[in-house]
N, C-alpha and C positions, 0 to 999 in steps of 0.2 A: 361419233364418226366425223372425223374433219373436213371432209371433202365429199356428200353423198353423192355428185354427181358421177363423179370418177366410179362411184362403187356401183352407180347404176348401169354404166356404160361399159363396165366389166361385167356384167351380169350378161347384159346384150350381145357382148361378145361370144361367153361363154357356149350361151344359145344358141347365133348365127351358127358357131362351128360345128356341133353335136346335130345341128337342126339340119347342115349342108350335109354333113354323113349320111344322117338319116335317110334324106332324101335319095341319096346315090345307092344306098340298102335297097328302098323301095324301085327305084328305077333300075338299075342294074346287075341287083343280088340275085342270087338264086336261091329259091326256097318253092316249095309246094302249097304252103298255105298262109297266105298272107296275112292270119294271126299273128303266125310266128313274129313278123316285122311291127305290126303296132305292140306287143308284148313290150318290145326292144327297145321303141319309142316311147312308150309308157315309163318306164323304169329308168331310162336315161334322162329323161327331160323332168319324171318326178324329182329324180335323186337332186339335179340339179335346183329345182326350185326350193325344196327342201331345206339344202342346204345353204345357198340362199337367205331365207328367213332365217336360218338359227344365227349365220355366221355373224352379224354385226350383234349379238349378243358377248360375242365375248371384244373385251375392249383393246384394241391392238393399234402402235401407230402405223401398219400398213399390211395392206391383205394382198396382195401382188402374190405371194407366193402359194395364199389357199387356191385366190385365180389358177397360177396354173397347175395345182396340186388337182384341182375337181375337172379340168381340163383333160389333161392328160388320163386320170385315172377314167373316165368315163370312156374317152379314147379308145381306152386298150379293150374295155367291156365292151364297146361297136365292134373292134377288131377281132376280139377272141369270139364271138358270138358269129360270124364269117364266116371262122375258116370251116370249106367243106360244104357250105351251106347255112340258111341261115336258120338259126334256132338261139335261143336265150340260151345263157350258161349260167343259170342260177348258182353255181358254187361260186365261180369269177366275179359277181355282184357280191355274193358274200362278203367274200377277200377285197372288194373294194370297199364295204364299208367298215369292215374291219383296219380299213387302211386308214380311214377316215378317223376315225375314235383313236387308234394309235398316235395321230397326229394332236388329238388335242390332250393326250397324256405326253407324248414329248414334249408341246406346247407347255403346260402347266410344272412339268418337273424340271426343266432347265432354265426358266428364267431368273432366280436366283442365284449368282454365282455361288456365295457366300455357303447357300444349302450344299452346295454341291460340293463344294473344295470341302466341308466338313465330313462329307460321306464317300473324301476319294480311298481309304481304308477298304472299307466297306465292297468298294467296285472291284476290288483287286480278289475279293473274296468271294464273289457273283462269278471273276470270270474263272476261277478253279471252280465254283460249285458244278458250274453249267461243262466245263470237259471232265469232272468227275460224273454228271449225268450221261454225259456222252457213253461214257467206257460202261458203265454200268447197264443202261438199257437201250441199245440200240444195236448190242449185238458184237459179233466179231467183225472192227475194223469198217464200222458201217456210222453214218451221219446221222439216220432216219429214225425217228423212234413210233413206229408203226399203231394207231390208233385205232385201224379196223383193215376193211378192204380197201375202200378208196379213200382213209383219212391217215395222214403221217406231218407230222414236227418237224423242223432241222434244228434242233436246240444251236448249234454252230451260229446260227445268222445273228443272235441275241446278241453274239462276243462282238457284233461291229459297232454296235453304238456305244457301250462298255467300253472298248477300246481307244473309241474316240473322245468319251469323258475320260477316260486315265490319262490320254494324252495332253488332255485340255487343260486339266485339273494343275495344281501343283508347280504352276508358271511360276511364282512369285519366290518356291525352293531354288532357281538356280542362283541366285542370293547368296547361298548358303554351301559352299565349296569344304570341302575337307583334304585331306595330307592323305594322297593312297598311293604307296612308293613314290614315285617320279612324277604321277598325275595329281591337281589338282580337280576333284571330281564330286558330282552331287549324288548325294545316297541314290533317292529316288529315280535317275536318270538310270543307274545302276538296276532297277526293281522293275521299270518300266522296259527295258530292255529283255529283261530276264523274262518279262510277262508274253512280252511279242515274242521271243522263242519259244517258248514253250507251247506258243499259240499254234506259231508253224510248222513245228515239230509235231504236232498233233494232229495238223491238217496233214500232214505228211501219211503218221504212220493210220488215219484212216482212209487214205485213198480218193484223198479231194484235194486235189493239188489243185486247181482252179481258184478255188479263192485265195490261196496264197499272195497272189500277188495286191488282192484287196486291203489285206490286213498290212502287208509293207508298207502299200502306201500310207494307210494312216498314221501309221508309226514313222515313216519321213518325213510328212508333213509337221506332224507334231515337233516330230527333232529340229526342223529344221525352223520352227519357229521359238523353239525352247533357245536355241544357239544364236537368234535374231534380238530374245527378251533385251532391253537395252540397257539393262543393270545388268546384264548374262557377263560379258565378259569373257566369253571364249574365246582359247586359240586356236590357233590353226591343228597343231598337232594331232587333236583327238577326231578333228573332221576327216582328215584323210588317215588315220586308222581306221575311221567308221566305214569311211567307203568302202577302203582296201580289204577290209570285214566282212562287206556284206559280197564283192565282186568274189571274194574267195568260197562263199556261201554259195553263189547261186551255181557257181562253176558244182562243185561237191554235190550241190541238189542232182545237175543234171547228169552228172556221171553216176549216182546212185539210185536214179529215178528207176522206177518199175519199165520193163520191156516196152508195153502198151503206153507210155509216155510215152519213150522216146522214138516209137514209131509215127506218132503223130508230129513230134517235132521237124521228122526228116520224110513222111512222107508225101509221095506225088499225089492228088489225089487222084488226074484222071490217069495215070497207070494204074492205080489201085480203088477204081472207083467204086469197085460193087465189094471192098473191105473197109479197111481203113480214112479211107476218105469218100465213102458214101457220104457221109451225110452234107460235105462241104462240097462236095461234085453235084448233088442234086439242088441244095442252095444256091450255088452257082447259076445253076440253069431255071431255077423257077426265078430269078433276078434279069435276069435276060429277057424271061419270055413276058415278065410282067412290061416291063420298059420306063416311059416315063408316069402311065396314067392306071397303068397295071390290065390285069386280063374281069374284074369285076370281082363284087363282095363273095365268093364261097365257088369263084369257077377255078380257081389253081388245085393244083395235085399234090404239092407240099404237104397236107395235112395228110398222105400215108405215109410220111417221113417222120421216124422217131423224133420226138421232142420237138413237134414242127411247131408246138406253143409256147414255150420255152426257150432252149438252147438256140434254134435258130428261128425265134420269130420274126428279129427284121425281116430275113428271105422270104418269109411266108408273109410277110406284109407288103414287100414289095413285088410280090408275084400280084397280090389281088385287089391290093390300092396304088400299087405304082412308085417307084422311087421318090417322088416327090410327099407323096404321105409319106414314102419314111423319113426320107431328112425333115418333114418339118414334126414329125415327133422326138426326132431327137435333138433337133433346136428346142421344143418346149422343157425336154428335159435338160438341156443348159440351159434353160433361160431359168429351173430351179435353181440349179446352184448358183450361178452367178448371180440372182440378184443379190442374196445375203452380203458376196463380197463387194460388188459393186458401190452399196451404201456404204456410209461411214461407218465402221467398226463402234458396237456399243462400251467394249473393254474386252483386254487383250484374251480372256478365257472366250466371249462371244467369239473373238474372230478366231480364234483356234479352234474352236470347234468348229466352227462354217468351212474351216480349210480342212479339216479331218475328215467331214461330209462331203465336200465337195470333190476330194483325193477319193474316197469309196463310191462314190458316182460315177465317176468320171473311167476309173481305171475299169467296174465291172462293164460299162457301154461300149468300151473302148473292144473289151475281151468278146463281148456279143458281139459287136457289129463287127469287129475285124476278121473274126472266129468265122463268122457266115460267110464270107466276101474270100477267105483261106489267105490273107493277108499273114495272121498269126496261126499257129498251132489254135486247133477247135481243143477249147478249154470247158465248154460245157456251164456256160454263168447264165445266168435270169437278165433281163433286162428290164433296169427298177420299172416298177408302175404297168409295165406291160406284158411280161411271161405271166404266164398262169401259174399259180405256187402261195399256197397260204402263207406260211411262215416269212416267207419273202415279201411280199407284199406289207403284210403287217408291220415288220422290220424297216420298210422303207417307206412309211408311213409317220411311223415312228422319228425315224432320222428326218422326215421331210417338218416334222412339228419341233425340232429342236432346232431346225432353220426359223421357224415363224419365233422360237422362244429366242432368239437372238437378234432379230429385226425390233420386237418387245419386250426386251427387258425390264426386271424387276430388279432396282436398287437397294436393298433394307441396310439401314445404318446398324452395325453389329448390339446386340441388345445389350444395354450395361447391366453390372450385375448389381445388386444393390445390397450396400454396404454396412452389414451389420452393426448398428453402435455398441462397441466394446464396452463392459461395464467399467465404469472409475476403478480404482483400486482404493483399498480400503484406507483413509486417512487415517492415523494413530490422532487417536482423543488427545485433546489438551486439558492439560489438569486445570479447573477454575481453581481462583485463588478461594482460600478460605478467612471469610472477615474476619478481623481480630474481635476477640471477644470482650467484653469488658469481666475485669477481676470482681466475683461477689465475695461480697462480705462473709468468713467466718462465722456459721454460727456459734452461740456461745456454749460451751462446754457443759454439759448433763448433769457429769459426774463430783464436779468439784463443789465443795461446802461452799454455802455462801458468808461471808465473815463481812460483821458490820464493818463501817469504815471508821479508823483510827482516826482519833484527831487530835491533834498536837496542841499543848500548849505551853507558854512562856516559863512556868516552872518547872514543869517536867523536861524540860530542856538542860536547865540547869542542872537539875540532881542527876 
């Protein structure tokens, strides 16, 4: 740890802030038995110390973002444990610590780029798995895949982080242009497109049109850093067909959207407040009555308003902690995503991804908090870190640890392969000389008579 003082003084922070809630619980909350509140205390101040001790276990160059990752998630367990009254939500402690362990599995599986770019195949084949799981067990035209009475999945929420490694992935392909009629164009940009269609086309025909506009965004962001790569090389032409594309897209959406869409698009809510716009006409008015410091922990009425934990829990938190807890919960949740980008980018896949993450934060906060307020059409989104919702939670957990895996990255130089020694080829023998021999003697012949030797002399010569 390079600086433990820093790390202790975030710890103290952590505490002052959960410890000041706590205290406005015990003072101002409503509850019948004041178990219930040290329960509350208990379990928020453990979880905090807890993790705490484990966290400089793992070795990171900066924890800024776990800070406000156990912040905020402990936050929303004071919050959801309110409304109504005060009582523990042991499920919502759950889903926080499930949120927690997802973080250190994003942690651990995105700080190698190298891993990642090798397995972007792979993710394209995870995000067909997961809407062929969709159609298959969840029923007709439904997201959920029902696990008992009070336990269900969104397998859908898994396709965000997925989406946001495909987009991340594969930077380095726009390099590599190809001859397609009149366009010069990357396969993959081409695969990557087709994948986000098909994404939203799915959202479509199961009748979640709300996160639609989560998954564009990452897919813009993406494109839009793909088309920045500074080897990219693009022109103008294919940008403003891509707009012209998608403006033609959303028009086409909205003319074919289902009735009950387009009733919320165009409706008034306080003419139609006890239909259509109930739930934004009563959000409205528990925002009012809260003010700046709110009406106290568990005395607002919102919570007999569907999804008052959920879809519109800023309202339901600004009825009973006061505007001011909400904007500064939603300051700690920009202060998630913007720290990744605020530091120096580790390499062009980290900062793509932190802008893929931080495009899916940004646009579902935007859809809850404006959604509550009737600023936009009520679109029915979770509010990361703070709706109640396993699968969500988890999800944004997950996404929040592949922020921490981008502030720490892991470098590994590609592994060489090592190179078989090829055997010689066979050299052709050279003939050695053969010494000359020396010539042996004849032996003398077996077979031939032996005959004394003639001897000559001076008269016989004569005669």
């Amino acid at each position: 740890m390079s600086n433990p003082l820093a790390y202790v003084f975030s710890c103290i922070f952590v505490l002052l802030t959960h410890g000041t809630m706590l205290f406005n619980v015990f003072y101002n909350g409503k509850y019948d038995d004041v178990n219930a509140v040290f329960v509350l205390m208990a379990a928020v101040i453990g979880l905090d110390a807890v993790y705490f001790v484990i966290l400089p276990f793992f070795k990171q160059q900066t924890y800024a973002v776990d800070f406000m990752l156990i912040l905020i998630l402990n936050m929303g367990l004071i919050f959801q444990s309110c409304f109504g009254g005060v009582e523990f939500r042991l499920k919502h402690f759950v889903t926080v610590i499930a949120a927690l362990v997802a973080c250190r599995v994003g942690y651990f599986a995105c700080r190698d780029h190298r891993w990642i770019e090798d397995k972007r195949k792979l993710i394209w084949i995870c995000i067909g798995i997961l809407m062929g799981i969709i159609l298959l067990f969840t029923g007709s035209r439904s997201m959920w895949i029902s696990l008992g009475e009070s336990t269900s999945i969104q397998p859908s929420e898994f396709i965000k982080p997925l989406l946001v490694l495909a987009c991340a992935t594969s930077v380095t392909e726009q390099q590599k242009k190809h001859k397609l009629l009149c366009f010069n164009v990357v396969y993959e940009n081409l695969i990557l497109f087709g994948i986000v269609a098909c994404v939203c086309l799915f959202q479509w025909w199961c009748r979640d049109l709300g996160s639609i506009p989560t998954f564009g965004a990452i897919y813009v962001s993406g494109f839009l850093l793909r088309i920045c790569y500074p080897k990219g090389k693009y022109s103008k032409k294919p940008i403003i067909i891509a707009v012209a594309s998608l403006a033609v897209l959303a028009v086409i959406g909205i003319i074919v959207a289902p009735p009950y869409v387009r009733d919320r698009l165009f409706v008034d809510v306080w003419n139609d407040k006890n239909g259509n716009g109930y739930q934004q006409a009563q959000a409205l008015i528990g925002i009012a009555d809260g003010g700046w410091f709110g009406k106290g922990p568990g005395h607002g009425f919102l919570h007999n308003v569907f999804a008052y934990s959920s879809d519109i829990v800023f309202a339901t938190i600004s009825e009973e902690w006061g505007l001011l807890f909400s904007v500064m919960s939603v300051f700690v949740l920009l202060m998630i995503v913007a720290i990744p980008l605020v530091n120096p980018p580790r390499s062009y896949y980290h900062g793509s991804m932190c802008a893929g993450i931080a495009a899916a934060f940004s646009v579902q906060m935007a859809l809850n908090i404006f959604g509550s307020c009737n600023m936009i059409p009520f679109t029915g989104v979770t509010l990361p870190f703070i709706s109640m919702g396993g699968t969500s939670m988890a999800v944004s957990g997950l996404m929040a640890g592949m922020l921490v895996a981008a502030q720490s990255p892991v470098f590994k130089a590609p592994k060489k392969k090592k190179e078989q020694k090829k055997p010689l080829p066979a050299q052709p023998q050279q003939m050695q000389p053969i010494p000359p021999q020396q010539p042996q003697p004849l032996p003398p012949r077996q077979d031939a008579p032996s005959q004394p030797p003639v001897s000559y002399t001076l008269t016989d010569r004569r005669k």
